[in-house]
C-alpha positions as CSV (number, residue, x, y, z in Angstrom):
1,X,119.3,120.5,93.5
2,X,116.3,119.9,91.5
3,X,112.6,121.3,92.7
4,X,111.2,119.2,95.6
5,X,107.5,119.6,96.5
6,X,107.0,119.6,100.4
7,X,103.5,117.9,102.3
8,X,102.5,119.2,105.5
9,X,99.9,118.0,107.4
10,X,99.6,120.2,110.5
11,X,97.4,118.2,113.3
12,X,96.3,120.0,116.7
13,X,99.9,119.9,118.2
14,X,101.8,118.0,115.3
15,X,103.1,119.5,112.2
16,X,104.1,116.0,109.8
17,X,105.9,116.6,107.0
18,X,107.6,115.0,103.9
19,X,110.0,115.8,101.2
20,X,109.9,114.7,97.4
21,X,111.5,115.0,94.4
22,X,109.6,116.3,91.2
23,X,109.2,113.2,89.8
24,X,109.4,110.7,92.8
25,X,107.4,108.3,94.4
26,X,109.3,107.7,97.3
27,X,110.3,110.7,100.2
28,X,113.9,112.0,99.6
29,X,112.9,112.8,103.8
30,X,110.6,112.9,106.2
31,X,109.3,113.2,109.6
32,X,107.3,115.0,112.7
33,X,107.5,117.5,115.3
34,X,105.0,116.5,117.9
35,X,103.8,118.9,121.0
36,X,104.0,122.1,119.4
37,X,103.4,124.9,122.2
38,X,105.1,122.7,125.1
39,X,108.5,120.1,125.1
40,X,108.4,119.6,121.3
41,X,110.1,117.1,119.8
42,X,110.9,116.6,116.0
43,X,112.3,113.1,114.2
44,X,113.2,113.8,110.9
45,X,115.0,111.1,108.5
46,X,116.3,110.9,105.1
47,X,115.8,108.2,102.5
48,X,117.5,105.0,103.9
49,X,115.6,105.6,106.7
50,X,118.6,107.3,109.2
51,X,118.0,110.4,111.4
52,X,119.2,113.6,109.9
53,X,120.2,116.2,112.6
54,X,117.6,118.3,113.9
55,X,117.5,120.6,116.8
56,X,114.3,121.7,118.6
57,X,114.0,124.7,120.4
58,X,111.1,127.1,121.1
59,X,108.7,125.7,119.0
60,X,105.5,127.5,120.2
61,X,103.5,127.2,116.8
62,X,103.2,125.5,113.5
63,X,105.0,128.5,112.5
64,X,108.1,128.0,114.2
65,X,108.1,124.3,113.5
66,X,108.3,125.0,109.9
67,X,111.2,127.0,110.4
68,X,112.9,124.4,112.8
69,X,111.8,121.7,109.9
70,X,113.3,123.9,106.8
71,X,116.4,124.7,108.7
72,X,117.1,120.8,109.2
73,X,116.5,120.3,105.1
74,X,118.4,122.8,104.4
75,X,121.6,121.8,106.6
76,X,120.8,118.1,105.0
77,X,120.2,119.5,101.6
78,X,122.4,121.9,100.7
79,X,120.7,124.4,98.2
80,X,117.2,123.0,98.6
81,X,114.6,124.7,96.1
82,X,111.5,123.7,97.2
83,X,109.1,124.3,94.3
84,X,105.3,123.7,95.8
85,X,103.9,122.9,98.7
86,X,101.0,120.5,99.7
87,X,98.7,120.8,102.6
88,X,96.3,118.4,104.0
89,X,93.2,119.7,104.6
90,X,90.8,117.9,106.7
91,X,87.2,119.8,105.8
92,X,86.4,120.6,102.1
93,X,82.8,120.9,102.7
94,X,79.7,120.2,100.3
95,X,81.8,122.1,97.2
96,X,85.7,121.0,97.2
97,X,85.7,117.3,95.9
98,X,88.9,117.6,94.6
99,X,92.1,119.1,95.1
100,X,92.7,122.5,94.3
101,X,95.4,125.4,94.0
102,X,95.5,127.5,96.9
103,X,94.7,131.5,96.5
104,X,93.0,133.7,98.5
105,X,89.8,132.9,98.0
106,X,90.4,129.7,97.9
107,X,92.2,130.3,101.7
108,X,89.5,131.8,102.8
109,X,86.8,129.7,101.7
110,X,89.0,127.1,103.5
111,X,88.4,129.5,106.3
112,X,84.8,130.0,106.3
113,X,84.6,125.9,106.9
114,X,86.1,126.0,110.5
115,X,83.0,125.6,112.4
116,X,82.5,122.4,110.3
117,X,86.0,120.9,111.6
118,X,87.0,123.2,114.7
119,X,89.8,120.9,116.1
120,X,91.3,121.0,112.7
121,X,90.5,123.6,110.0
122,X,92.6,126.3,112.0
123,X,95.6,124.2,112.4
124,X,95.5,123.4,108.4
125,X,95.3,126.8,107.8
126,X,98.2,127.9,110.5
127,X,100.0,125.2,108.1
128,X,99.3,126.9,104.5
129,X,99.9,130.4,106.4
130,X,103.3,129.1,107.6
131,X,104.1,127.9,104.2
132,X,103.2,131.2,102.0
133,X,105.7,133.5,105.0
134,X,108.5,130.7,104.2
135,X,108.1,130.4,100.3
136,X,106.6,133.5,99.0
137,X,105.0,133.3,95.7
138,X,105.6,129.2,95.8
139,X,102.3,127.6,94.8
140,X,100.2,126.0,97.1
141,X,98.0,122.8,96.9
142,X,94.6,121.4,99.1
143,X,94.1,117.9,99.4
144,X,91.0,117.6,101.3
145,X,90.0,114.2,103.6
146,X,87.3,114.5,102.5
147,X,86.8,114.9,99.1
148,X,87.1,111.2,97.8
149,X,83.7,110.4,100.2
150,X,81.8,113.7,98.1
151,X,80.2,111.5,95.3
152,X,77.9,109.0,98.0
153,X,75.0,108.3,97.3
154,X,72.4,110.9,99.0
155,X,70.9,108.2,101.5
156,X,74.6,108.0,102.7
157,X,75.1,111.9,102.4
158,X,72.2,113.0,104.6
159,X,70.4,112.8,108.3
160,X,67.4,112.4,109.1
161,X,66.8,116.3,109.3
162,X,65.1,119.2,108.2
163,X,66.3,119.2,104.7
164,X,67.0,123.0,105.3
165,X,69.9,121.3,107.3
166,X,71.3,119.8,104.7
167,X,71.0,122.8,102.6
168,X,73.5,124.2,104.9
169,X,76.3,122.0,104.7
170,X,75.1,119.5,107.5
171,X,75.8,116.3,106.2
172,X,77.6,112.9,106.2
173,X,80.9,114.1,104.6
174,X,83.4,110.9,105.6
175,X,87.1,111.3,106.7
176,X,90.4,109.6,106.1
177,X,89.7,110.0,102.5
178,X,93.5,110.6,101.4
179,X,94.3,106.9,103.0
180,X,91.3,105.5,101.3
181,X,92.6,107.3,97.8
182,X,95.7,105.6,98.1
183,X,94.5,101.9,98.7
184,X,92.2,102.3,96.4
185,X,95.1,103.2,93.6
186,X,97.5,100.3,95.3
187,X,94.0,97.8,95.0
188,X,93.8,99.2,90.7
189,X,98.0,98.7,90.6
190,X,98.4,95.0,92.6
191,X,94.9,93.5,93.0
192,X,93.0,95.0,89.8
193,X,90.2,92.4,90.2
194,X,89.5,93.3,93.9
195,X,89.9,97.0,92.9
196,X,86.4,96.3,90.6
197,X,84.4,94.8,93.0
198,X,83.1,95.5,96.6
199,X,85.6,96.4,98.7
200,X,85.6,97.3,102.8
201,X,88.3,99.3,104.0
202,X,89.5,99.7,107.9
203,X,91.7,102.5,108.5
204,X,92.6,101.9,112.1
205,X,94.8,104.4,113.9
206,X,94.5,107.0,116.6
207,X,91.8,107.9,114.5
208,X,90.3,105.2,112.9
209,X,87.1,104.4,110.2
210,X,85.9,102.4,107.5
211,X,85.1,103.0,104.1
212,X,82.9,100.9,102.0
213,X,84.1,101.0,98.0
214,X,83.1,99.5,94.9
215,X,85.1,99.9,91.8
216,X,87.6,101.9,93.6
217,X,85.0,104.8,94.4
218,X,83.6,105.5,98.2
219,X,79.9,104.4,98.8
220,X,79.4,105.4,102.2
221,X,81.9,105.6,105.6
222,X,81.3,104.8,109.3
223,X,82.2,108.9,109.9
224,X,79.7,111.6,109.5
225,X,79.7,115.4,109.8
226,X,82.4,115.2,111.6
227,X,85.5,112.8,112.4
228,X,83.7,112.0,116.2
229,X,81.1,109.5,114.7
230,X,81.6,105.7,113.9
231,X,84.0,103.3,115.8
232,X,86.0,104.5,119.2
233,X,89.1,105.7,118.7
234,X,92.2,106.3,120.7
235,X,90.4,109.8,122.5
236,X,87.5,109.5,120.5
237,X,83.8,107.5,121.3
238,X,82.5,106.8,117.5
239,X,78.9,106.0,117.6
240,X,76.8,107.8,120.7
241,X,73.1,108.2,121.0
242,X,72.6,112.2,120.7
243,X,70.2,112.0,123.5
244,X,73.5,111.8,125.1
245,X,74.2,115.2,124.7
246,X,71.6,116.3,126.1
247,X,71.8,114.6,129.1
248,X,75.4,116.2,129.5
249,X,74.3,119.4,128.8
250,X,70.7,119.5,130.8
251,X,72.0,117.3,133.8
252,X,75.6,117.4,133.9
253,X,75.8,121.0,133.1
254,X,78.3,120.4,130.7
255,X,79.1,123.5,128.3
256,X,80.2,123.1,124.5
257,X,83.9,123.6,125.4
258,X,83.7,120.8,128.2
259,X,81.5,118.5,125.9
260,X,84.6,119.0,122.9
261,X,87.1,117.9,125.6
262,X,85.4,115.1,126.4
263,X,83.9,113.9,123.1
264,X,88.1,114.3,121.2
265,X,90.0,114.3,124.0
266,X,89.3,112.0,126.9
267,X,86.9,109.6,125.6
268,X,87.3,106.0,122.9
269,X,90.8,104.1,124.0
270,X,91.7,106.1,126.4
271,X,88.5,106.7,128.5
272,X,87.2,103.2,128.4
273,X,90.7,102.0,129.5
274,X,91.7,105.0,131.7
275,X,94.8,103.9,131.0
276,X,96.1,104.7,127.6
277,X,95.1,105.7,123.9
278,X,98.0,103.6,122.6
279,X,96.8,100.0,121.3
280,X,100.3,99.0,121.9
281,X,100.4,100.0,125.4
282,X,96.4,98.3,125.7
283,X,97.6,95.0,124.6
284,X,100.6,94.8,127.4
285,X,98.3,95.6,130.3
286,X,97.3,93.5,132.9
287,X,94.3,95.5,133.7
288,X,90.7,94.2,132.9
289,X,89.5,97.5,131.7
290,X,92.8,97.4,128.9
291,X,90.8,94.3,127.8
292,X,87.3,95.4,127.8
293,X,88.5,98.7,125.9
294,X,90.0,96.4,123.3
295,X,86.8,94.3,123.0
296,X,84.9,97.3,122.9
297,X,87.0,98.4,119.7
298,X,87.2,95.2,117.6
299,X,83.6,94.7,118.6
300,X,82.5,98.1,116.9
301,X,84.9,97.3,113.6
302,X,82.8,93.7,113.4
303,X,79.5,96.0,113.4
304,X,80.7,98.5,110.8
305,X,82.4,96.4,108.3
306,X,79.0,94.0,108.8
307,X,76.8,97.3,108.1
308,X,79.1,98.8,105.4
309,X,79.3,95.2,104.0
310,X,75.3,94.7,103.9
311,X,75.3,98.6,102.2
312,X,77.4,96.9,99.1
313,X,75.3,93.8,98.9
314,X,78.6,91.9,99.8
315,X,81.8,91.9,100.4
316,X,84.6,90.7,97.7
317,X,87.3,91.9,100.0
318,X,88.6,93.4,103.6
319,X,91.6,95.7,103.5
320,X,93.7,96.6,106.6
321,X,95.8,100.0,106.8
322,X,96.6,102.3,109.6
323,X,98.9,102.1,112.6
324,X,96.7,99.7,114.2
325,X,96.0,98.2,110.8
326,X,99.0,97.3,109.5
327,X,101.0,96.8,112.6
328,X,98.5,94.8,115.3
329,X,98.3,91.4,113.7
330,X,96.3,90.1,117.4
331,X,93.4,93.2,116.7
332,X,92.9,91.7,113.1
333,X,92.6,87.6,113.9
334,X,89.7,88.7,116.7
335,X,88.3,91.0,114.2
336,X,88.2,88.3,111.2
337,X,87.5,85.7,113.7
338,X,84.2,86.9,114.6
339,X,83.4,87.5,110.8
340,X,83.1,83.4,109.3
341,X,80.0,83.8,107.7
342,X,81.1,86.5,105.5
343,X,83.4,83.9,103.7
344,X,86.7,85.5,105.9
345,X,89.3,82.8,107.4
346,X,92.8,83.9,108.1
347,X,96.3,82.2,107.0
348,X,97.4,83.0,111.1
349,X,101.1,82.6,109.9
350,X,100.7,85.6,107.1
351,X,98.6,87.4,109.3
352,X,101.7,87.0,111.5
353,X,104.3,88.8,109.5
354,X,102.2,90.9,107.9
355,X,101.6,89.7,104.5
356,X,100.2,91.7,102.0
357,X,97.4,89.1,101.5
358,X,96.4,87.1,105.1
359,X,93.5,85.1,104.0
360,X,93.4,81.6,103.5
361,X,94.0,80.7,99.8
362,X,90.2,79.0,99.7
363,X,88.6,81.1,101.6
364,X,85.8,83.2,99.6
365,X,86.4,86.7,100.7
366,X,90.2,88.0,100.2
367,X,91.8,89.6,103.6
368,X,94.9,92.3,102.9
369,X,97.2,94.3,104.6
370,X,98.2,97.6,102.9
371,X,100.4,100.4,104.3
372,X,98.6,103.5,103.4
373,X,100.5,106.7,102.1
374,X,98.8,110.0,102.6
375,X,101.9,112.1,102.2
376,X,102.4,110.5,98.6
377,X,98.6,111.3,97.8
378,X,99.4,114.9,98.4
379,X,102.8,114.8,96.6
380,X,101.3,113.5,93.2
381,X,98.2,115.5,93.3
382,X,100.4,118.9,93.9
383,X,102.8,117.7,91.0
384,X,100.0,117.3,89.2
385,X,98.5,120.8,89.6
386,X,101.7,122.1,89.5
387,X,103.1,120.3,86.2
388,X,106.1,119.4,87.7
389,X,108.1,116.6,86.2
C-alpha cells in the first residue's frame, strides 16, 4: 500500500480524523471519536461512505484514541504506511501565517501560544504528541486557523488598547481560517469571477463566524483574540460588552475558571434556549425560548454580514458552509430574507435542496452553498511540505 498522509484535528473531547492517499483529493477514510475521557464513541467509514469496524474501549485521552483509530486502519488496510501526518492547529499567533513542518521548536513555540487559545492549544498539542509516539521519525505538519486571517489590514488587527498590548500578541487574529481557505480555492476553481470580487463568507456550525474576502484573501472576521467574540454559537455568546465581565467578576463573584465555563460552555444556543446547542434539535421545539434563541442567531449573522459587508464597500456575493450552513436551508431564507436591500433574493426551491447557487438568477448579489473541507486543506498543504506525490 502506497504512503497515506493522516489529519487530525483533536478538539476538547474529540479527536477527528481522515485518511488520504499521496496524491488524492478525496479521503480513502474517515471519521471521529467523540467523548474522550468518559463513554467514547468512534464512527469511522471508508470511501463509499460504509462503516468500517471499530471497537472503543478505554479511551481516556487523545492518546489512546489514536491507538483505537490506527488499530481500526490497520484491520481495514492491511499494511498501511502512513507517510506524514497533519494537525490542525487552532492558534498560530502574530508569527505563523502559514503552515509549517513540525520540530521541536516549532512544538514548543506551538506551546508557548496556550494562554492565547486555552480550550484548544493543549488538545492540538496532545494530538501532534500522540502522533510523534505512534509514527516515530514520520514528519509532521501545522495548519493553523488562523493563519489565512494574518495579512488584515491593521484597523481590523488591533483594539482600541495600549499599543504595548498589541506588541504582545493581543490582537484580532480571526478563526475558522482552514474553512475559509477552502471556499476560497472552490470560489477560484467554480465561480472565478466571484472569487475576484467582494465576497462574505458564514461559516455556521457549533462554532460559527464570518469572514469578509476580496480577491480570495481575508479582510477582516466577526472573531477576535479569541474564538468567543462575534455571533452566538452553540455554547458560545459572540459579541458581549466587556463591562460584562466585570460585573461577573465584582458582583457575581465569578472566578476565571467559572467565567471560561460560562463564556464556551453554557452560554450562545444552548444558554439562550436552555434547551439544546443543536440547531436541529432548536428548530423541532415547541418551546418559545427554542425560537427566540434562533432569532437571536440569525439576527446576529444579519448584523455581521451587514458590518463585514459595509467593511468591503459591498457585497458581490454571500457564501454558506458549515453544519448549520450547508444543511439548515429554513436558518438561510430568514437570514437572506431580512437582507433585500443588499441586492439578495433567494430561488426558495434551490435553497430547498441545497443547490450550489440559491439566489434568484436576477437578483444582483449571488447567494451559494459550499460544503467546506478542512481535512483536505490539511492534506494538501502536508503533501505539499512533504513532496509527496
Amino acid at each position: 500500500m502506497t504512503s497515506m498522509i493522516l489529519t487530525l484535528n483533536a478538539g476538547s473531547s474529540s479527536l477527528k480524523f481522515a485518511m488520504f492517499g499521496g496524491g488524492d483529493d478525496q479521503p480513502v477514510a474517515n471519521g471521529q471519536v467523540d467523548r474522550i475521557g468518559s463513554d467514547a464513541t468512534i464512527r469511522l467509514r471508508g470511501a463509499d461512505g460504509l462503516p468500517l469496524s471499530v471497537t472503543a474501549n478505554n479511551i481516556s485521552t487523545h492518546a489512546a484514541a489514536l491507538r483505537v483509530v490506527l488499530e481500526a486502519l490497520n484491520g481495514a488496510f492491511p499494511r498501511l504506511q502512513i507517510g506524514a501526518v497533519g494537525h490542525r492547529v487552532v492558534h498560530g499567533g502574530p508569527d505563523f501565517a502559514g503552515d509549517i513542518l513540525i520540530d521541536a521548536t516549532v512544538l514548543q513555540k506551538i506551546a508557548a501560544l496556550s494562554p492565547f487559545a486555552p480550550l484548544h492549544q493543549p488538545h492540538n498539542i496532545a494530538g501532534i504528541i500522540a502522533a510523534g509516539e505512534a509514527f516515530p521519525g514520520t514528519p509532521q505538519v501545522a495548519c493553523f486557523d488562523t493563519a489565512f486571517h494574518r495579512q488584515h489590514p491593521w484597523v481590523h488587527d488591533t483594539f482600541g488598547l495600549p499599543r504595548a498590548y498589541y506588541d504582545k500578541g493581543v490582537r484580532r487574529y480571526g478563526f475558522h481560517g482552514l474553512s475559509y481557505d477552502y471556499i476560497a480555492g472552490e470560489l477560484a476553481r467554480i465561480a472565478p469571477r466571484i472569487h475576484a470580487g467582494r465576497v462574505v463568507v458564514a461559516h455556521l456550525g457549533n462554532g460559527a463566524s464570518i469572514c469578509a474576502m476580496e480577491g480570495g484573501r481575508s479582510i477582516t472576521s466577526t472573531m477576535g483574540f479569541s474564538a468567543l467574540d462575534g455571533l452566538a454559537m452553540g455554547t458560545r455568546p459572540g459579541q458581549l460588552d466587556p463591562g460584562v465581565m466585570l460585573y461577573l467578576m465584582e458582583q457575581e463573584g465569578l472566578g476565571t475558571a467559572e467565567i471560561s465555563d460560562l463564556l464556551y460552555k453554557q452560554s450562545g444556543l444552548l444558554g439562550l434556549s436552555g434547551e439544546s446547542n443543536d440547531m436541529r434539535v432548536l428548530e423541532a421545539s415547541t418551546r418559545p425560548e427554542a425560537a427566540e434563541a434562533i432569532d437571536y442567531f440569525v439576527t446576529r449573522i444579519v448584523r455581521e454580514t451587514g458590518a463585514l459587508a459595509a467593511s468591503l464597500g459591498g457585497i458581490d456575493a454571500l457564501v454558506f458552509c458549515g453544519g448549520i450552513g450547508e444543511n439548515a436551508a429554513g436558518i438561510r431564507d430568514r437570514v437572506c430574507a431580512r437582507m433585500g436591500w443588499m441586492g439578495i433574493r433567494l430561488d426558495r426551491a434551490a435553497n430547498a435542496t441545497h443547490a450550489t447557487v440559491i439566489s434568484a438568477a436576477d437578483a444582483p448579489t449571488t447567494v451559494m452553498v459550499i460544503p467546506t473541507n478542512e481535512e483536505l486543506v490539511i492534506a494538501r498543504a502536508t503533501r505539499r511540505l512533504c513532496r509527496m506525490a
